[in-house]
PASEGU-350858 format. One record per residue: x, y, z of N, C-alpha, C in turn. Coordinates in steps of 0.02 Angstrom, whole numbers, plus 50000, padded with zeros to 5 digits. Example, Ala and Ser with C-alpha at 12.3 -4.5 7.8 and 13.67 -1.06 7.14 Angstrom:
BEGIN
506604971650390506154977550390506604983550390
506424988850354506844994750357506455000250394
END
This chain:
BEGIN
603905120559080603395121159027602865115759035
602175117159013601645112659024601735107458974
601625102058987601635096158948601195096458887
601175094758840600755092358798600695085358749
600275081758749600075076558707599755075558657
599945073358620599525073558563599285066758530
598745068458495598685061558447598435061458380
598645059658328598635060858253598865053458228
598055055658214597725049158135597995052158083
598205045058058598825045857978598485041257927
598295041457876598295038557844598365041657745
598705037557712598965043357651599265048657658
599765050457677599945056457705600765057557695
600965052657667601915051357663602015057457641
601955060757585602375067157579602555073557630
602015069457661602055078357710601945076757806
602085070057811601865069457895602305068557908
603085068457886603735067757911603735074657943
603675081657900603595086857921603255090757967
602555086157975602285086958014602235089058114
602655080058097602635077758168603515080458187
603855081258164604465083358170604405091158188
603925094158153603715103158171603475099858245
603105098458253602705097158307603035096558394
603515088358349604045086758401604235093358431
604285099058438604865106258457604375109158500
603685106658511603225107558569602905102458622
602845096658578602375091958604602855086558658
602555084758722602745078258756602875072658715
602245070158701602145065358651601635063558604
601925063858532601305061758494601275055558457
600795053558506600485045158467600175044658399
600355041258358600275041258304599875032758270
599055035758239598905030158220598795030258163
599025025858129598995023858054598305020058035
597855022657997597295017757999597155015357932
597655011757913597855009757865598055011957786
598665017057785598795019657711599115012757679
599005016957615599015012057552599815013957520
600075020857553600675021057533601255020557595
601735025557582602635025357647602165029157708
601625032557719601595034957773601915032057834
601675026057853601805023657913602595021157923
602765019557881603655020257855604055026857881
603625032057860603995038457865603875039357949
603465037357962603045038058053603815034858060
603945029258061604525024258101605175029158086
605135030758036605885033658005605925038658058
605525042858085605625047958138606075045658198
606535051558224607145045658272607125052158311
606395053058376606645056658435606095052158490
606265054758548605905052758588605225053858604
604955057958547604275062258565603665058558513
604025055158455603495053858417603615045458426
602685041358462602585036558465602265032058418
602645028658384602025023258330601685018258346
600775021658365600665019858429600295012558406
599895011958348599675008358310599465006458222
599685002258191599495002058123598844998058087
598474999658098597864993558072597264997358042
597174995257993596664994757918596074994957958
595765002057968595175002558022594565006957980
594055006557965593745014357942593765020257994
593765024257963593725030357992593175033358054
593315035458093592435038158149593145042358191
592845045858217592965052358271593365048058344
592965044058358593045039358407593755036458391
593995035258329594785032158356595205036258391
595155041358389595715047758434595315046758504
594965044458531594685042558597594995036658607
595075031858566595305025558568596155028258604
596545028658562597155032158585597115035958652
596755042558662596685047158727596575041958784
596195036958780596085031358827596605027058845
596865023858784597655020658803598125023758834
598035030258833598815032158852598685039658902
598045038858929597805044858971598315041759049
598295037759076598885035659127599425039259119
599595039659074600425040459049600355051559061
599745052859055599635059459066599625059759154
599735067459162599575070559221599105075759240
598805075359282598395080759276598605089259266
598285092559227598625100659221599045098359165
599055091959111599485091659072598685094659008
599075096758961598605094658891598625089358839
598115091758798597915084358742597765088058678
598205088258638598255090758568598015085658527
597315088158487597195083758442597595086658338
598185083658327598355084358291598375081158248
598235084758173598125082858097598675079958056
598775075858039599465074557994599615079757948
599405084657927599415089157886599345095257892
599565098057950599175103458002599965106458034
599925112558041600555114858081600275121258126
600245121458179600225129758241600915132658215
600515138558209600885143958174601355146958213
601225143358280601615147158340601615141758396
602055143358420602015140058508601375136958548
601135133458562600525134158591600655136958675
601145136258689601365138258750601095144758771
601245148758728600705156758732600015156658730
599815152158722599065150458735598975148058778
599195141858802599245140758867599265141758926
599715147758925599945154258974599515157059017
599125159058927598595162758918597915160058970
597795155758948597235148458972597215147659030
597805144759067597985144759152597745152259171
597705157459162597595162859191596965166459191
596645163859124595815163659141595645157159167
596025154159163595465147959212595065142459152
595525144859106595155140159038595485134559032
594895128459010595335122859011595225120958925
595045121258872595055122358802595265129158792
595645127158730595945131058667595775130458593
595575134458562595335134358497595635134758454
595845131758380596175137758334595805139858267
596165143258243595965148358198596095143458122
595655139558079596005136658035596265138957968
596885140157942596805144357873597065136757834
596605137557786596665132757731597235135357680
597605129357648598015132957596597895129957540
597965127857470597625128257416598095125657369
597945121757325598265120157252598095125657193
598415130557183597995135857163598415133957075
597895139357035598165139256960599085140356970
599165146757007599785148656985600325140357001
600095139757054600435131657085600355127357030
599905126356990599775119356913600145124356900
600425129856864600755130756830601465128556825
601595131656912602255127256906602485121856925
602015117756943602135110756923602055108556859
601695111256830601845109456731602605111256732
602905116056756603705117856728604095114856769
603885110356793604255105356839604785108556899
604225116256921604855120756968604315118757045
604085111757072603705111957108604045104157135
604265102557204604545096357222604205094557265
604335090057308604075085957365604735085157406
605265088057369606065089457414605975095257462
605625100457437605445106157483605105105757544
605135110457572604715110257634603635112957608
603355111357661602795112157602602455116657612
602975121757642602735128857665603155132057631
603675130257597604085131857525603455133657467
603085127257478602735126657405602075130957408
601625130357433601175132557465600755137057491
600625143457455600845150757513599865152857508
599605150057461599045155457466598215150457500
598055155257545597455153357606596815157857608
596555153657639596065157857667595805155757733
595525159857770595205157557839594565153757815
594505147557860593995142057841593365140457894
593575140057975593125140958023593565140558080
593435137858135593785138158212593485132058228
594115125058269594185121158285594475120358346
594065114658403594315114458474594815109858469
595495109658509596015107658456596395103958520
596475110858594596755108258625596295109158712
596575102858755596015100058802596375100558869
596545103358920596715102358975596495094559028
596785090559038596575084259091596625083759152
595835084159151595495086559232595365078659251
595185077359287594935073459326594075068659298
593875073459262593225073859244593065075059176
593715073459125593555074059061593765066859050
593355065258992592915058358983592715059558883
593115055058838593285054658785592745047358752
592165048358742592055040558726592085041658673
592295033558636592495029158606591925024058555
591205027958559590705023058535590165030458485
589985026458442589625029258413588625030358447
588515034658440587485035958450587365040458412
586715041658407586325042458358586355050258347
586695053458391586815060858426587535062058377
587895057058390588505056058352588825050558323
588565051558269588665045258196589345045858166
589745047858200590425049058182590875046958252
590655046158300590685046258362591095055858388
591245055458456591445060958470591995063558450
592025070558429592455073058393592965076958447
592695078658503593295080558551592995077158633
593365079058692593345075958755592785078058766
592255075058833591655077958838591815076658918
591045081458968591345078359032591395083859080
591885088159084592405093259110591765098959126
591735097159179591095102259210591415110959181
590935114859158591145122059156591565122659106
591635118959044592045119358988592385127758970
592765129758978592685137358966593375137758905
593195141158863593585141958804594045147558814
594715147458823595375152958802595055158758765
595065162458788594895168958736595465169658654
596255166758694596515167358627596485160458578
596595162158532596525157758476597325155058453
597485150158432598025149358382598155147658308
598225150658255598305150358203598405144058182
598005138458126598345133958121598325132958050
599005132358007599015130857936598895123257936
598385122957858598065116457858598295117257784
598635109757752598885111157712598435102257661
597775103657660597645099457653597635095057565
597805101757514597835101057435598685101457425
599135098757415599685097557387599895097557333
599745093857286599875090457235599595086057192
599385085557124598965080957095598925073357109
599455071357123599445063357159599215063357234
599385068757261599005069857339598445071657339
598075072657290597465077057304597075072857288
597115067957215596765061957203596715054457260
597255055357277597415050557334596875052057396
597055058257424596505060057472596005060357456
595625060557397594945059657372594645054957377
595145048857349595005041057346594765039557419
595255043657469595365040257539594755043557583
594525050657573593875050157586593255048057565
593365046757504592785042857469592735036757508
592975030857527593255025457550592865025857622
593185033757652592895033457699592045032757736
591765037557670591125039157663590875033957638
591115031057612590655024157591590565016857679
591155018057705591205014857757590675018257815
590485023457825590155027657859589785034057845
589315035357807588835038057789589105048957804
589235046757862589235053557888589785056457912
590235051357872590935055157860591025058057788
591405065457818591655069157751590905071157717
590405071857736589885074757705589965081157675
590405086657694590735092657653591095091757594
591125083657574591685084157505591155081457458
590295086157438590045084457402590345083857337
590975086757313590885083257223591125077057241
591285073557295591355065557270590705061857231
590165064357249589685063057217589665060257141
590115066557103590135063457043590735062257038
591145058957073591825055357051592165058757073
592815055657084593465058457099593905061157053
593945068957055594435071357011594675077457018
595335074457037595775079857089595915086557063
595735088056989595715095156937595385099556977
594625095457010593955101557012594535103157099
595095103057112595025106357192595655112557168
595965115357109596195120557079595635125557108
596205130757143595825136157170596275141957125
595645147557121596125153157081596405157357136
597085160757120597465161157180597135168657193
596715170757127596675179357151596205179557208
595785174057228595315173857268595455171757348
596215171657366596545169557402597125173957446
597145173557463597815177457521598265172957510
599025179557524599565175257498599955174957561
600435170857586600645168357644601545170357673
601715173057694602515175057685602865170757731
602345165057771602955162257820603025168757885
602645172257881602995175757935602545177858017
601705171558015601545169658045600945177158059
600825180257992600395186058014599955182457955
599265182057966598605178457922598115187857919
597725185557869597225191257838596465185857853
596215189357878595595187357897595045192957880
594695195857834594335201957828593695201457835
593345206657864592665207857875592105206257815
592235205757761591875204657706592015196657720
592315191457737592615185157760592165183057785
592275186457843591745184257923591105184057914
590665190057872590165188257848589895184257809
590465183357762590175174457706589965171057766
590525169357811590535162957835589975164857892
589745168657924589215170657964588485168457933
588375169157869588055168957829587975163257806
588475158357776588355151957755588355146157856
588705148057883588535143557959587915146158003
587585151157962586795150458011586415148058011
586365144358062585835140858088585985131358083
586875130958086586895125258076587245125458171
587585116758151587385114558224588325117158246
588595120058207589245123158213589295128158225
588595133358217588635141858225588995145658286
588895142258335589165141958410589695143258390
590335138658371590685140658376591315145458336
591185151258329591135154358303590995161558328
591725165458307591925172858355591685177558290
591485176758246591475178958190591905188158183
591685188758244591725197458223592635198758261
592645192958292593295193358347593875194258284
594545199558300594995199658268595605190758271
END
């Protein structure tokens, strides 16, 4: 099987990155793990992990930019081989599937990126409800809790290491966040298939305020981070991210997503003419 590596920035994240990186572990070589400084057990729960696959690669109180996952890809690109991959993974994020079938896939067109498919999942009314009846834990798995999504956009996720792919680590004026994936790799050619990835980024009222705080924090440290979470604007308050569930797809765990043509066009419609439109299959099943 082809190797894979990964690397996933943690920070605030304890309830749910034990789960994470442990799903993960059942594909990945190794995933380095940087803590950039939570305020709660995250990085606790990072150590508590006991296999050979998940590395705690660093802990330090850093602001946020694109460029720290370059920081990492750079430390530990030696330790790769060529024809291996480079999974950039979310603390809060799970492939719905194997990536190995993509991979497969990839080697045989000659593609050295893989994309996935992101479905967002949601703190929805019916969810406040039952956490008012106290039938909602953080003992569960959080795909127990969790079920209703929607498709959000398509993200370059995973990177084949050529010879000639080249990750910097510095911010310009092109990119005020610094780079968000590898650059470099003459003839970049994208996998035709996609992989599903649940993003489970609303949890819970203490998680949701927490992550608010923590992008706020961020955006104040760097201008042009998190620019999509305009209501920080007027304060943090983890109520306004209640989604109503009728407006939502519901999720069975059983790794089949609803993506509909009335969908594709919102989002066709609201990403035209921005600097993301590219990427983007819109009409692709």
């Amino acid at each position: 099987m082809t190797r894979i590596h990964a690397v996933c920035l943690v920070n605030n994240e304890e309830d749910i990155v034990g789960q994470t990186l442990s799903y993960a572990s059942q594909f990945c070589h190794k995933i380095y793990v940087f803590d950039t400084g939570s305020t709660d057990q995250s990085w606790e729960r990072v150590q508590e992990i006991n296999n050979s696959v998940v590395v705690p690669f660093r802990h330090e109180k850093v602001s946020f930019y694109d460029g720290l996952r370059a920081q990492v890809f750079n430390a530990v690109r030696e330790k790769c081989s060529l024809g291996d991959w480079f999974f950039i993974l979310d603390a809060d994020e799970f492939l719905a599937e194997d990536p190995q079938k993509a991979i497969g896939i990839a080697e045989q067109e000659g593609a050295n990126q893989i994309n996935t498919l992101q479905y967002n999942f949601y703190f929805t009314d019916k969810d406040w409800q039952a956490y008012k009846d106290g039938k909602d834990s953080r003992e569960q798995l959080i795909a127990q809790r969790r079920h209703y999504y929607r498709f959000v956009n398509i993200e370059q996720r995973l990177f084949k290491i050529t010879e000639d792919l080249v990750w910097p680590e510095y911010i310009d004026s092109a990119n005020p966040r610094g780079y968000m994936k590898p650059i470099g790799a003459k003839k970049r050619k994208k996998c035709s298939y996609k992989i599903p990835n649940r993003h489970y980024q609303y949890r819970d009222p203490e998680q949701i305020q927490l992550r608010l705080k923590t992008r706020l924090a961020a955006r104040n440290a760097n201008s042009s981070n998190f620019v999509h979470y305009q209501h920080l604007d007027d304060g943090v308050d983890w109520s306004r991210s209640i989604v109503p569930s009728s407006g939502l797809h519901y999720y069975s765990n059983d790794g089949k997503f609803k993506f509909t043509m009335s969908e594709r066009i919102g989002i066709f419609k609201e990403m035209f003419g921005s600097r993301d439109f590219f990427r983007f299959d819109f009409l692709a099943p």
